[in-house]
C-alpha positions as CSV (number, residue, x, y, z in Angstrom):
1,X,0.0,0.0,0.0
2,X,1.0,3.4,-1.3
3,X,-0.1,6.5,0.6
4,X,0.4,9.7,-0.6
5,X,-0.6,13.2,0.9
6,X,-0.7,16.6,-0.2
7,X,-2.9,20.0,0.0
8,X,-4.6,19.0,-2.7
9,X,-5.9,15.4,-2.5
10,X,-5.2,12.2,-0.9
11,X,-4.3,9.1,-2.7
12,X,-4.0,5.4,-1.6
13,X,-3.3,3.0,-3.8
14,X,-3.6,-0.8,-3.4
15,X,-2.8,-4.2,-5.9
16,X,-3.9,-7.2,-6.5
17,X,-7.5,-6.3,-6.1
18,X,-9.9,-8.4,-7.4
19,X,-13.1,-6.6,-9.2
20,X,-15.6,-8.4,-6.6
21,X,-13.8,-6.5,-3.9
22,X,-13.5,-3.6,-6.0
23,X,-17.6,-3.8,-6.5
24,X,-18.0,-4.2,-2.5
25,X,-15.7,-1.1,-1.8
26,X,-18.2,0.6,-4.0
27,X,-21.4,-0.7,-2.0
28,X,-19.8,-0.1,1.4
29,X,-18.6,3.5,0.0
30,X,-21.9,4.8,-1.7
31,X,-22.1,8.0,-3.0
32,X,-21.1,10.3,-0.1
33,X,-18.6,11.9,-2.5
34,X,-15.8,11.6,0.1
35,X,-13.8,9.4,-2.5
36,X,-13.2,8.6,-5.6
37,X,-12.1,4.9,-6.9
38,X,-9.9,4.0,-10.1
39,X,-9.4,0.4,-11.0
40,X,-7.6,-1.6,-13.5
41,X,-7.0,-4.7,-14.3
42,X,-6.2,-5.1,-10.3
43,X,-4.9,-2.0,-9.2
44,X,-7.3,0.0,-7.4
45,X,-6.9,3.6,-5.9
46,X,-8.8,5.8,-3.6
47,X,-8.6,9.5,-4.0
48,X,-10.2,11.8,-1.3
49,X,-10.8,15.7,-3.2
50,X,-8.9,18.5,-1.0
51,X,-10.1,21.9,-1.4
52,X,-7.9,23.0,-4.0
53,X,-8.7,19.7,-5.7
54,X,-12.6,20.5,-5.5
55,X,-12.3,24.2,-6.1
56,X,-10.8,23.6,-9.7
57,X,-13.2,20.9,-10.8
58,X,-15.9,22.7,-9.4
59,X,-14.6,26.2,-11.2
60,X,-14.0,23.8,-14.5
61,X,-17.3,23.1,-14.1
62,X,-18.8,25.9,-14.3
63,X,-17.0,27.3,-17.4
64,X,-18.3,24.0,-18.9
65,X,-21.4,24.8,-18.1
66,X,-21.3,28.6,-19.2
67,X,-19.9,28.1,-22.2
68,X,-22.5,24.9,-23.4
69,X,-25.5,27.7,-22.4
70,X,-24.2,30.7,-24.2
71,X,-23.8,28.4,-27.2
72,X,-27.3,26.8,-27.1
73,X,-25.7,23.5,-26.7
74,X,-27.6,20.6,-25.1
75,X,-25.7,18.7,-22.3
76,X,-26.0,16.3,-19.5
77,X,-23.9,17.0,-15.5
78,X,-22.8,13.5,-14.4
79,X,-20.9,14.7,-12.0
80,X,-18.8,11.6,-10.6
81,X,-20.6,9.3,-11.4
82,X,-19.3,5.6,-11.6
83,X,-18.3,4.1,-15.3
84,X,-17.5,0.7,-14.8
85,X,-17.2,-2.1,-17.3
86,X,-16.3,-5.4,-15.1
87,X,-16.0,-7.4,-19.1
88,X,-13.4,-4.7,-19.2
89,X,-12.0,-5.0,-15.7
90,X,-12.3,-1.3,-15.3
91,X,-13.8,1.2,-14.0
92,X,-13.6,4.7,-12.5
93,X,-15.2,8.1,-11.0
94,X,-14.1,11.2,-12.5
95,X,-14.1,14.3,-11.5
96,X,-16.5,15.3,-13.6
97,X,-18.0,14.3,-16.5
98,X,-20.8,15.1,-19.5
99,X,-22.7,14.2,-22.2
100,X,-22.8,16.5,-25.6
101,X,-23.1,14.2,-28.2
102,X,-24.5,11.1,-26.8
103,X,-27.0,13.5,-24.3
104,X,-30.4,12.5,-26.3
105,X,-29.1,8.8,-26.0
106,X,-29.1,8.8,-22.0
107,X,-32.0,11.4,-21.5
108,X,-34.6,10.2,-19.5
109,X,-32.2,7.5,-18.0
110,X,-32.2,7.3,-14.4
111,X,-29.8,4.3,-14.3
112,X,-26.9,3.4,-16.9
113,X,-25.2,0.4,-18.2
114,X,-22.1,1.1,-19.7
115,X,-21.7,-2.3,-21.7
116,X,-24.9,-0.9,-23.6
117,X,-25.1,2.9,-22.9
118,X,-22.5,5.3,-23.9
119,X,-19.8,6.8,-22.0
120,X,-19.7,10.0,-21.3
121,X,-18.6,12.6,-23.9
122,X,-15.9,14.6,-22.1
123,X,-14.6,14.0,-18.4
124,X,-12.4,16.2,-16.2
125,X,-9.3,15.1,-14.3
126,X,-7.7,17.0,-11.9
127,X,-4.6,15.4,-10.5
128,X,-2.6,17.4,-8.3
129,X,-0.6,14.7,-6.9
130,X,0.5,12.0,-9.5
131,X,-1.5,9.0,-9.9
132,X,-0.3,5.7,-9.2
133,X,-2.7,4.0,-12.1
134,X,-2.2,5.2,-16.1
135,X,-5.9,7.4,-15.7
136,X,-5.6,8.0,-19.3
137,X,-5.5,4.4,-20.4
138,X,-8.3,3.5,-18.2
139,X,-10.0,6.1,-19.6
140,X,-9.5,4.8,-23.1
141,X,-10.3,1.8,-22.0
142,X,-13.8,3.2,-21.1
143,X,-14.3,4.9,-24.6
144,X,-14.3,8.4,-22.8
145,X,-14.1,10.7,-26.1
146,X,-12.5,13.9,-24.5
147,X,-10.3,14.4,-21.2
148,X,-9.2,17.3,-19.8
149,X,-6.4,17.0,-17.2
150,X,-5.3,19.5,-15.4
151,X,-2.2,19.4,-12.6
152,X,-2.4,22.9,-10.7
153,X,-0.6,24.3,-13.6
154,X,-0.9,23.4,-17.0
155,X,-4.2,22.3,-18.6
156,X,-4.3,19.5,-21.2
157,X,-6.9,18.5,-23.8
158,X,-7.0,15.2,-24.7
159,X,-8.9,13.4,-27.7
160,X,-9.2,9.6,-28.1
161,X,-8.1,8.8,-31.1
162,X,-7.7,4.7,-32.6
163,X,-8.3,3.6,-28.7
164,X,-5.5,6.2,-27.6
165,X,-5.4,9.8,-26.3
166,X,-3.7,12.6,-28.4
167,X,-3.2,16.0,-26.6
168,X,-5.0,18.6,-29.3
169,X,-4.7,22.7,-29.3
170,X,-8.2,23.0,-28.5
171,X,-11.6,21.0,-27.2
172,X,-13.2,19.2,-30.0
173,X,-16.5,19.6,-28.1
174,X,-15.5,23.7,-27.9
175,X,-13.4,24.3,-31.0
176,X,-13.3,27.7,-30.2
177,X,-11.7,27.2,-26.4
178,X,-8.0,26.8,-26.2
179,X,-6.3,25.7,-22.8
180,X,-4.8,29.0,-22.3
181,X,-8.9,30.0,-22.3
182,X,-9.2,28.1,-19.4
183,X,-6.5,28.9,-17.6
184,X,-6.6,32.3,-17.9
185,X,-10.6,31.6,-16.7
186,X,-9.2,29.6,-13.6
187,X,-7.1,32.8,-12.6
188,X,-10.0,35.3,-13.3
189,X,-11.8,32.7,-10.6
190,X,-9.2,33.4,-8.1
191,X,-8.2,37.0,-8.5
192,X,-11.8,38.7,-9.5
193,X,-13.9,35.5,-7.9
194,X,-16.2,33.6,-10.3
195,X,-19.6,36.1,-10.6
196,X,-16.7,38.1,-12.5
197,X,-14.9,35.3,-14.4
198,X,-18.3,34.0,-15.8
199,X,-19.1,37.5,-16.8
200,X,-16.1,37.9,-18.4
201,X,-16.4,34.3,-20.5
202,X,-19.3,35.3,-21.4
203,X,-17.9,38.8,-23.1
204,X,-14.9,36.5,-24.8
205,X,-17.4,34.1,-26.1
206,X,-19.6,36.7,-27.7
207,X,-16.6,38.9,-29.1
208,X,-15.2,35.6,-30.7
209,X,-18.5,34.8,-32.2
210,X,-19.2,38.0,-33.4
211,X,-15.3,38.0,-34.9
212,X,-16.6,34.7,-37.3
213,X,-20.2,35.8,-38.0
């Protein structure tokens, strides 16, 4: 057993797991949002969200969420949710996570059942500390179309491409976002505090669609 601590989250990480216990770990755990499991292919990791772990996803978040509305596009929060595919022997609770293209397919849903339902469209990784699993190849593993990854510094986009992830210039879900875009939205966040950084998101977003119209 690893243990690793920081500001930012806390991670344990544990081999030699088998997906039954992995599947009981999630029944005893439930939902309380108080940590987040990884496994693959044995390897199993708990991760309990810090504040400055939870005040960038949440901040992500919202700039997800501003820049869907402004552009009239439909999407689905999934929050954490669990993806797991035990034919797969893997399974995992991002940070955050969202439908775009595939939201019609699970409207409605209330349960899903991700050997038949789609994954989500784009999912959110913050990882402060380094991760003892390869997060990226479980997440190709679950067919996740779009990651964003983002380490307290630098911010990543990630597009699956031929069942592996390629780091791309900007979001293919928001071709018109760049990573700089979001840093510089994660700074307005801490500096002006985020009534002013969505406000000012929502200025860049109409000035750049008015600059292509």
């Amino acid at each position: 057993m690893l243990t690793v601590i920081n500001t930012g989250e806390e991670r344990t990480f544990l081999q030699g797991i088998s997906w039954n216990l992995y599947e009981n770990l999630l029944a005893e755990i439930g939902d309380d949002g108080k940590a987040r499991l990884s496994y693959y292919r044995g390897d199993l990791e708990f991760m309990t969200p810090l504040f400055e772990h939870e005040k960038s996803n949440r901040s992500i978040e919202r700039l997800i969420s501003t820049i869907a509305e402004t552009l009239d596009q439909d999407y689905a929060l999934a929050g954490s949710m669990t993806i797991k595919r035990p034919d797969l022997e893997a399974g995992k609770e991002p940070d955050s996570c969202y439908y775009f293209a595939n939201e019609l397919a699970i409207r409605g849903k209330t349960k899903l059942d991700f050997t038949q339902d789609p994954p989500p469209d784009l999912a959110i990784e913050i990882d402060i500390t380094s991760s003892s699993i390869k997060q990226l190849s479980l997440y190709a593993t679950l067919g996740v179309g779009e990651v964003w990854r983002y380490d307290g510094a630098i911010l990543t986009f990630y597009q699956l491409q031929s069942g592996a992830y390629v780091s791309v210039d900007r979001s293919p879900i928001f071709p018109i976002l760049s990573s700089d875009r979001v840093l510089e939205f994660l700074t307005d966040c801490q500096t002006d505090g985020i009534n002013q950084a969505v406000k000012n998101l929502r200025t860049w977003i109409q000035a750049h669609l008015g600059a292509n119209s």
